[in-house]
N, C-alpha and C positions, 0 to 999 in steps of 0.2 A: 317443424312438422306442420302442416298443411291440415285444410278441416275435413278432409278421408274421414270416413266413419266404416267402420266393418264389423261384419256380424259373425259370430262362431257357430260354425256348424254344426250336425250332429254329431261327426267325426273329430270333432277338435280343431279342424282348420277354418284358417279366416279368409272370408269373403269379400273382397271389396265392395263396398253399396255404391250405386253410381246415383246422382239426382235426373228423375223424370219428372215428365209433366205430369199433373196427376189427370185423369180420367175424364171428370168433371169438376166443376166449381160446387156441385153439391156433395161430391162425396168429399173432397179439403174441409166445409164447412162442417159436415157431420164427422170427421175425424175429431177439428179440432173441439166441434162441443162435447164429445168425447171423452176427447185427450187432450185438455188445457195445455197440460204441461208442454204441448209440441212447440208453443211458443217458446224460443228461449229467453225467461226474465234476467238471466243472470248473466247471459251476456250481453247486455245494456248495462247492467251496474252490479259488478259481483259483490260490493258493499250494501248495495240494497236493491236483491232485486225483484223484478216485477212481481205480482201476485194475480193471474188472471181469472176474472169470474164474469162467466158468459149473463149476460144481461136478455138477449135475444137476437138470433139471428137477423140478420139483416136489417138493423133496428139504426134510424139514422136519428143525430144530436144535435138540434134545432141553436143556431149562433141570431145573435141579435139582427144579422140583416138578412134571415130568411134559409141561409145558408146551411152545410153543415161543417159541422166543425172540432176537430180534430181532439181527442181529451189525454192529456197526458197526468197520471198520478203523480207524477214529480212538477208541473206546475201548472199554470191556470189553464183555461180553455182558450182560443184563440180562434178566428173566422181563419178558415181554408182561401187559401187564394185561387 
């Protein structure tokens, strides 16, 4: 099975949902501060997976050479190339 995702209508029938662009970059961002959960943690590690909490938008994470740099909760920080 493929990652199709469908919605049930008011009549009991399913919808296929197709992926768009969304609208703007600010309306994805205020989705997801929203609705964390759009992220999917668990499929990166369904053993353990993500936990996400909005820190601030558009908020960048200062790496030792000035840079920004990428933060993974399963392991250290690391400079972005």
């Amino acid at each position: 099975m493929g990652d199709e995702i469908f919605l049930i209508d008011s009549k009991g029938g399913l919808v296929a949902m197709s992926a768009t662009a969304y609208d703007s970059e600010e309306l994805l961002q205020s989705l997801l501060a929203d609705y964390p959960n759009l992220l999917a943690g668990a499929q990166i590690d369904p053993l353990a997976p993500r936990r996400w909490l909005l820190v601030e938008r558009e908020v960048g994470v200062p790496s030792a050479d000035g840079g920004a740099a990428p933060f993974d909760p399963a392991g250290p920080l690391s400079p972005s190339s």
